[in-house]
C-alpha positions as CSV (number, residue, x, y, z in Angstrom):
1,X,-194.9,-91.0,40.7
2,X,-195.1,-89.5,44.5
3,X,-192.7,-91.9,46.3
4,X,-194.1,-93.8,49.2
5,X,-193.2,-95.4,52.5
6,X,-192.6,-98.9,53.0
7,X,-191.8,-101.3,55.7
8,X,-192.2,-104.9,55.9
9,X,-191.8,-105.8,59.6
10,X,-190.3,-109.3,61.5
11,X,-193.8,-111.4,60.6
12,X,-193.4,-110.2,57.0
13,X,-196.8,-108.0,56.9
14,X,-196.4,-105.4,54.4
15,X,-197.2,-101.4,55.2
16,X,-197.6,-98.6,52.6
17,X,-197.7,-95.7,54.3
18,X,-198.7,-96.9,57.5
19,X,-201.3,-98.8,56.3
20,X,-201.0,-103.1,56.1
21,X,-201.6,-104.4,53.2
22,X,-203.6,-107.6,53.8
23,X,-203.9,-111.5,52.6
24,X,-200.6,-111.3,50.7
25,X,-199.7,-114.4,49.4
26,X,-196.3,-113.6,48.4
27,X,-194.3,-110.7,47.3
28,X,-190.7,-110.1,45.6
29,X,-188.8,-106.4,46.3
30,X,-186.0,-105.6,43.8
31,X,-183.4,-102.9,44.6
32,X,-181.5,-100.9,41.8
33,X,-179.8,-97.9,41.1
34,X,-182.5,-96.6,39.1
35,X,-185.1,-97.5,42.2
36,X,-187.1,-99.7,44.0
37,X,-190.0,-102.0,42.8
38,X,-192.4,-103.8,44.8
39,X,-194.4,-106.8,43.3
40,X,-197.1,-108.4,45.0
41,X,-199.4,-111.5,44.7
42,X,-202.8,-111.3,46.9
43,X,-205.7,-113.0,47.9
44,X,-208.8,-111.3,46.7
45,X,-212.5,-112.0,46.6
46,X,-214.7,-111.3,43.5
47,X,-218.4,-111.5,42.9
């Protein structure tokens, strides 16, 4: 897996290589010597 950039900023919005990530409802980051994982809960619309 190609290892991206994250930041999550003051107000909390979340960027993946430079790109927000929008209507996330909530999101947990765990930190480990064998890496970093990212989980995320978000808002989406279906049809």
């Amino acid at each position: 897996m190609e290892l991206q950039k994250l930041i999550i900023d003051e107000n909390e919005h979340i960027y993946l290589d430079d790109v927000e990530i929008p209507n996330v409802k909530q999101y947990i980051l765990k930190s480990s010597a064998a890496g970093t994982e990212l989980t995320l809960t978000i808002y989406v619309t279906t049809n």
